[in-house]
Structures are given as C-alpha cells and as structure tokens.
GUROFI-769833 format. One record per residue (C-alpha): x, y, z. Coordinates in Angstrom, 3 decimals, always signed. Example, Ala and Ser with C-alpha at 12.3 -4.5 7.8 and 13.67 -1.06 7.14 Angstrom:
BEGIN
<lotor xx="+12.300" yy="-4.500" zz="+7.800"/>
<lotor xx="+13.670" yy="-1.060" zz="+7.140"/>
//
This chain:
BEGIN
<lotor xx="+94.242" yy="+72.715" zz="-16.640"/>
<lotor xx="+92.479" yy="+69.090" zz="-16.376"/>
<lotor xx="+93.932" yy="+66.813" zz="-13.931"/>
<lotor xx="+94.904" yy="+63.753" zz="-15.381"/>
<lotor xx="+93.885" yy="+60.075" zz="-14.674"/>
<lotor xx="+95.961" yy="+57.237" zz="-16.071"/>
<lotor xx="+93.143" yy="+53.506" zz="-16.446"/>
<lotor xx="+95.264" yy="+50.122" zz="-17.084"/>
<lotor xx="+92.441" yy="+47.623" zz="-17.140"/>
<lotor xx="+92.617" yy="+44.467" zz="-19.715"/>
<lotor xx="+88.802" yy="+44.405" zz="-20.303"/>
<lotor xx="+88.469" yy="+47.090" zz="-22.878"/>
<lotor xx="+84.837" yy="+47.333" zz="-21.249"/>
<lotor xx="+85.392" yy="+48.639" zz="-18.038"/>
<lotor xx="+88.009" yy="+51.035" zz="-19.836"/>
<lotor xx="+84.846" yy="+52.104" zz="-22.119"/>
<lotor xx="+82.668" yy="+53.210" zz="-19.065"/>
<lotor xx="+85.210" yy="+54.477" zz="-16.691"/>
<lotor xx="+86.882" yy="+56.572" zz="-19.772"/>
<lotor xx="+83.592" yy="+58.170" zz="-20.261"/>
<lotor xx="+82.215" yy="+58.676" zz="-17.004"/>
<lotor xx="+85.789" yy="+60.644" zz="-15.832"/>
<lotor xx="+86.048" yy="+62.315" zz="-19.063"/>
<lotor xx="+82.274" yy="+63.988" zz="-18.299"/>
<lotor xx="+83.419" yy="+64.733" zz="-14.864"/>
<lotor xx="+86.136" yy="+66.707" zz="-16.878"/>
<lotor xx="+89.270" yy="+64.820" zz="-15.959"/>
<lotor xx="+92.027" yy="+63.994" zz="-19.149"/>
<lotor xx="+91.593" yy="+60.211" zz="-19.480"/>
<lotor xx="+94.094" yy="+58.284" zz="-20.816"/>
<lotor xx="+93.066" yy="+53.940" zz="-20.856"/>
<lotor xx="+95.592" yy="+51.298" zz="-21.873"/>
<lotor xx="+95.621" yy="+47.353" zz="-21.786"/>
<lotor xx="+99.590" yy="+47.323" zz="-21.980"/>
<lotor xx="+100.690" yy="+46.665" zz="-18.602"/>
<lotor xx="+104.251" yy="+45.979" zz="-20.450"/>
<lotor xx="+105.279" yy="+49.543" zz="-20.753"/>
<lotor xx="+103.518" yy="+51.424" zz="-17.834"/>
<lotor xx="+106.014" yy="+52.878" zz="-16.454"/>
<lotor xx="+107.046" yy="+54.499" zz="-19.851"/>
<lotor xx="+103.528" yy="+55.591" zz="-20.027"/>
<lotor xx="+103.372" yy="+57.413" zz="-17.026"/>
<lotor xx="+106.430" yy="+59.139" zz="-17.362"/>
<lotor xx="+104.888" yy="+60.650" zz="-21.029"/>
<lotor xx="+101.948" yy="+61.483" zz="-20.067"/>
<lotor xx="+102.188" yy="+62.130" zz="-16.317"/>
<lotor xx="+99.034" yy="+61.550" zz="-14.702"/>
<lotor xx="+97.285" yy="+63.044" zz="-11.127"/>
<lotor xx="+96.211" yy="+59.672" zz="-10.960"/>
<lotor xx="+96.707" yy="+56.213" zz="-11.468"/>
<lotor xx="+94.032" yy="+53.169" zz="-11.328"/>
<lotor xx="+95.098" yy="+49.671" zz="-11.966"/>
<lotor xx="+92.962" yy="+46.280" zz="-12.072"/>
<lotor xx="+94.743" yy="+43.802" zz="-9.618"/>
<lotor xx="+94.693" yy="+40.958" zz="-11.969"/>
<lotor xx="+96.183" yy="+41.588" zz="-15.227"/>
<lotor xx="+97.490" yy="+39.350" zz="-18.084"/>
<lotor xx="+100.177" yy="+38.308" zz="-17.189"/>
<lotor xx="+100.908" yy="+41.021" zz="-14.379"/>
<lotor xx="+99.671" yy="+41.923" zz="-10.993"/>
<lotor xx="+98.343" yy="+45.467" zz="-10.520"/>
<lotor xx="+99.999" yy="+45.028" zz="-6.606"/>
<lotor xx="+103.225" yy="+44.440" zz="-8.773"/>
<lotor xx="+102.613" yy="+47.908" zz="-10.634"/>
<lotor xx="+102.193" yy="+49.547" zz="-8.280"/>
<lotor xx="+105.190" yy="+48.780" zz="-6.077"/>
<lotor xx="+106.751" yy="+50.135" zz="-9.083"/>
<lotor xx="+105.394" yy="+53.333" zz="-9.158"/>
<lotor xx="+105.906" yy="+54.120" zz="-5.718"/>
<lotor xx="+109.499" yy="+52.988" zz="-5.977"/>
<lotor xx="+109.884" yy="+55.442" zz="-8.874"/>
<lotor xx="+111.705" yy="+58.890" zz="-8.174"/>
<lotor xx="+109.171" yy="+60.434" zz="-10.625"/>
<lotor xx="+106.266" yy="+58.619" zz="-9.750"/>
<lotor xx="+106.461" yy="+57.808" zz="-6.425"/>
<lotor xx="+103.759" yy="+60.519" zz="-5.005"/>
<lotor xx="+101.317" yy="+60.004" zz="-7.771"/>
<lotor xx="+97.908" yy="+58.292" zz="-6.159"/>
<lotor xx="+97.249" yy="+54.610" zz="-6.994"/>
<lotor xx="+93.700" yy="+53.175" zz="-6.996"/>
<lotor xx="+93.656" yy="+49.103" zz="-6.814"/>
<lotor xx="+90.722" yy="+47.796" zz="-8.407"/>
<lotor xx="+89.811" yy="+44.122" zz="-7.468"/>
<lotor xx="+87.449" yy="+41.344" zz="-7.293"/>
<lotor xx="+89.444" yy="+39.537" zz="-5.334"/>
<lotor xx="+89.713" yy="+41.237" zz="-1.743"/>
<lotor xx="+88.184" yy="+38.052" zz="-0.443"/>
<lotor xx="+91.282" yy="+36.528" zz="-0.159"/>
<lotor xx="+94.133" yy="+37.063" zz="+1.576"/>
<lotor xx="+95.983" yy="+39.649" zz="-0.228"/>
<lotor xx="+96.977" yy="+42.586" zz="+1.398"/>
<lotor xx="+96.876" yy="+45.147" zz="-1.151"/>
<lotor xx="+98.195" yy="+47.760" zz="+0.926"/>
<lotor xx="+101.471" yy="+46.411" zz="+1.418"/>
<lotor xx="+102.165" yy="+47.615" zz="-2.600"/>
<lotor xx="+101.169" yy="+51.306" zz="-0.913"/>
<lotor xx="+98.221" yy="+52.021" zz="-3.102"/>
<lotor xx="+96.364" yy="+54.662" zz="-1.829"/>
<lotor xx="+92.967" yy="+53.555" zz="-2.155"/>
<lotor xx="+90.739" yy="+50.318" zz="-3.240"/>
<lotor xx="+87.993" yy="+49.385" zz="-4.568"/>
<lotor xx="+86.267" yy="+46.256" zz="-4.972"/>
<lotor xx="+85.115" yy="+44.747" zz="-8.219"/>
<lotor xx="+82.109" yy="+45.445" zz="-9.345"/>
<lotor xx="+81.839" yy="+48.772" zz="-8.324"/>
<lotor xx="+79.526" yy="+51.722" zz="-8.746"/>
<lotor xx="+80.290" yy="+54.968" zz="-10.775"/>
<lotor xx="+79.756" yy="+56.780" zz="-7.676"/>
<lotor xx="+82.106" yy="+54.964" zz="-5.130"/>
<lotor xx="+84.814" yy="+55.509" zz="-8.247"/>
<lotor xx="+84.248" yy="+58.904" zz="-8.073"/>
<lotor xx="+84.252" yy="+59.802" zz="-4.493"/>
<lotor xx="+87.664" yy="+58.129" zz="-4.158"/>
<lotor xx="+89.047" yy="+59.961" zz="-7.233"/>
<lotor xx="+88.339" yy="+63.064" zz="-5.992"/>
<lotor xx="+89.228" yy="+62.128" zz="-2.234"/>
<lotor xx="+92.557" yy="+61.835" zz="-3.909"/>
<lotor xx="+93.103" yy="+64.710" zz="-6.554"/>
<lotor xx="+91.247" yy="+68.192" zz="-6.729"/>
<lotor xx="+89.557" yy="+68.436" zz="-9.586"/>
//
C-alpha cells in the first residue's frame, strides 16, 4: 500500500512539481489550495504525511498545524512547514511541526525529510 502525503500550498506551481516528483517516488499525492477545510480533508483521506506552506491566504500554516496536532485523529500524523520566511523571528516549532524547510528548496532536501519521516 502507498503511503500517503497530504500538499496545501496556494501557488498551484509548487503543488505541480512537488505532486509529481512524490508521485514518481511512488507516494499517493493528494495537493489542495483550500486551507478552509483541511481538517475535513485529512480526516477523508488520511495521509502519512502532511506539508503545509507557512504563509497562506488568509491562514498561517503554524496555525494548521497546531490544529492537527491538537486533533485526536490527527495528532501523530508528521507535519512539514515550508517557509521563506525563517529569517524572522517565528518559531515554527512551537506549532510542533516535525520538520522544516526553507523556501526555495531543492527536490532532494524535500525528499530526504519525507522519508526521514514516513517509510516508504
């Protein structure tokens, strides 16, 4: 059975290109823009994995993620933070993601911290 990775990104871009290069790595793939109902999404389709962009429209990926790990459901499912703003001085990992990586990043560096976190 393919382990599944959940992508919530609003640039339909980077979806694109991380969509296909976990999907050839043979990982299910599900991408969404709709920060709205993630929750809802993750309980349907139930992921191995979750990674978030930090800045959103309209939401905060730090934000998201506090909500998954405050889930009963959810709560041990890995969260990646992806952001181009570690500069400053947010502390990402108060929200208790489990990894992060900084915008832009390399296919590679996505990959070795996907499968640091789930076995393929």
């Amino acid at each position: 059975m393919l382990k599944r990775i959940l992508v919530l990104d609003d640039n339909q871009d980077v979806l694109d290109i991380v969509k296909e290069a976990l999907s050839y790595e043979k990982f299910e793939v599900s991408i969404t823009t709709k920060a709205q109902r993630i929750i809802e999404t993750l309980q349907i389709f139930k992921p191995d994995l979750v990674i978030l962009d930090y800045k959103l429209n309209g939401y905060q990926g730090d934000d998201i993620c506090r909500q998954i790990k405050c889930n009963s459901q959810l709560y041990n499912t890995p969260v990646i933070i992806c952001s181009a703003y570690l500069d400053s001085n947010i502390d990402l990992l108060t929200c208790r993601c489990d990894a992060i990586i900084a915008k832009p990043f390399g296919l590679e560096e996505l990959l070795d911290k996907v499968y640091g976190l789930i076995e393929a």
